[in-house]
C-alpha positions as CSV (number, residue, x, y, z in Angstrom):
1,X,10.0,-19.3,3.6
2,X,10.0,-15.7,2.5
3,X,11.9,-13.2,4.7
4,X,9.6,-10.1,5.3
5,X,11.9,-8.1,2.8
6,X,11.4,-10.0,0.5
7,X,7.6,-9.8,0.7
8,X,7.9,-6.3,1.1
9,X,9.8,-6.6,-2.3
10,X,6.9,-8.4,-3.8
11,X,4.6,-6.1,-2.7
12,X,6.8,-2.4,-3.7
13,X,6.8,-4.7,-7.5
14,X,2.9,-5.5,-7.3
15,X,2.1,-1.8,-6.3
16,X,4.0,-0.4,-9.4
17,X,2.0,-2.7,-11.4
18,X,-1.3,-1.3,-10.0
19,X,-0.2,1.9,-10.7
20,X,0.3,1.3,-14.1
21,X,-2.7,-0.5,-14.9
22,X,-5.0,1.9,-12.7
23,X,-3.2,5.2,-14.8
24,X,-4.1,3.0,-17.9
25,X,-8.1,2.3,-16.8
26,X,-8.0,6.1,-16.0
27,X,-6.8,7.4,-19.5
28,X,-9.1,4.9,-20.7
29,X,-12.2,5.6,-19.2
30,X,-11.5,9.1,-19.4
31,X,-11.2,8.8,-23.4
32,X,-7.7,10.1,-23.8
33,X,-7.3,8.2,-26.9
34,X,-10.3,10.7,-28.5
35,X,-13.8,11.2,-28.1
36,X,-17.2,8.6,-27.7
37,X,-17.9,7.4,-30.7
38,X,-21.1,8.8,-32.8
39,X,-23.5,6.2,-33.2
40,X,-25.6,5.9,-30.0
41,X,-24.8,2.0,-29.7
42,X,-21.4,2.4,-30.0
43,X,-21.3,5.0,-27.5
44,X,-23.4,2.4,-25.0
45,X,-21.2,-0.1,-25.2
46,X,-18.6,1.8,-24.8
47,X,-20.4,3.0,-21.4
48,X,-20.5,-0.5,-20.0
49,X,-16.9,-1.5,-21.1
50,X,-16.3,2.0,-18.8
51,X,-18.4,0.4,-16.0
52,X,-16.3,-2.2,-15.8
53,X,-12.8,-0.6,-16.1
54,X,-14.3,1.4,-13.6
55,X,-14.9,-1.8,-11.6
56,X,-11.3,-2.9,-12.4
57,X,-9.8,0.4,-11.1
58,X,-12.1,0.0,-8.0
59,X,-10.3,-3.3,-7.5
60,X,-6.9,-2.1,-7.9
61,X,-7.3,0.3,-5.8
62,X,-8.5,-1.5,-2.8
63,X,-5.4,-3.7,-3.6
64,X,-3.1,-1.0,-3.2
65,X,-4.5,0.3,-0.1
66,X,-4.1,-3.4,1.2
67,X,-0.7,-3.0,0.0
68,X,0.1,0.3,1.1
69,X,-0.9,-0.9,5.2
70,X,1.0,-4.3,5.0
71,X,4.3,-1.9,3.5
72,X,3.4,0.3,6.4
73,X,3.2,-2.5,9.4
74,X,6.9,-4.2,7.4
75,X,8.6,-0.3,8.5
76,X,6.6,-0.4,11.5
77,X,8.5,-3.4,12.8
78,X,4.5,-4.7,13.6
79,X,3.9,-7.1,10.5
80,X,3.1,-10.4,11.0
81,X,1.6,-10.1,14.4
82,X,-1.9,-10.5,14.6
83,X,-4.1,-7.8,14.9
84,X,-6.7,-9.4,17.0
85,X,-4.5,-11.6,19.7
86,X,-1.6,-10.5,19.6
87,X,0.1,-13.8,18.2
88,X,2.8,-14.2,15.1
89,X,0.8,-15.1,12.0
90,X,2.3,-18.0,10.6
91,X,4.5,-17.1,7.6
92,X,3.2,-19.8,5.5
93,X,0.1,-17.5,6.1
94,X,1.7,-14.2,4.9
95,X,3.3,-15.6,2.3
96,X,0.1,-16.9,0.8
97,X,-1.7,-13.7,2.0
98,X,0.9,-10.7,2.2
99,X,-1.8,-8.2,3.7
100,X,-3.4,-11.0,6.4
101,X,-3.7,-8.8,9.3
102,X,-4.8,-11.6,11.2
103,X,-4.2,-15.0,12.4
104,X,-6.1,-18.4,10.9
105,X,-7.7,-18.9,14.6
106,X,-8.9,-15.2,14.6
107,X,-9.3,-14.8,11.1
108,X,-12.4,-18.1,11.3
109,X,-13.6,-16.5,14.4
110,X,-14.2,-13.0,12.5
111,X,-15.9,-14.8,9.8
């Protein structure tokens, strides 16, 4: 069983990494590499391939707020106690699912 350093490890890694990809989707999106294209279909494909780096980034940030409140309950001396009852989350749980908040019984209950 992981030690809740060493998730917190796991998780200071996986938030570096969704820095770097997020400040990659952002430079691209944002065309930093030069300008749209000319030709009108270029340019609209180019417009949904930004639609979904957009949707990427979106995802990578939600990740990272997950991440930042599970780092923040690990300094708090509060992680792994479920939000709802009270209870220790099991650690098979958080190592499976770093940012659970909540136990498996009140996890299916919320549902």
């Amino acid at each position: 069983m992981k030690t809740h350093e060493a998730i917190r490890q796991d998780l200071l890694k996986r938030r570096e990494q969704l820095n770097q990809r997020i400040h990659q989707i952002t430079q691209d999106v944002r065309h930093a590499d030069g300008p749209l294209p000319s030709d009108f279909s270029e340019q609209a494909v180019e417009r949904e391939n930004e639609e979904v780096m957009d949707a990427l980034g979106e995802a990578g940030r939600l990740e990272m707020s997950q991440i930042n409140r599970t780092l923040a309950h690990i300094d708090a001396g509060d992680y792994g106690i479920c939000a709802a009852c009270g209870e220790p989350i099991p650690e098979a749980r958080l190592e499976i699912l770093p940012h659970s908040e909540y136990c498996v019984a009140c996890a299916e209950r919320m549902g």
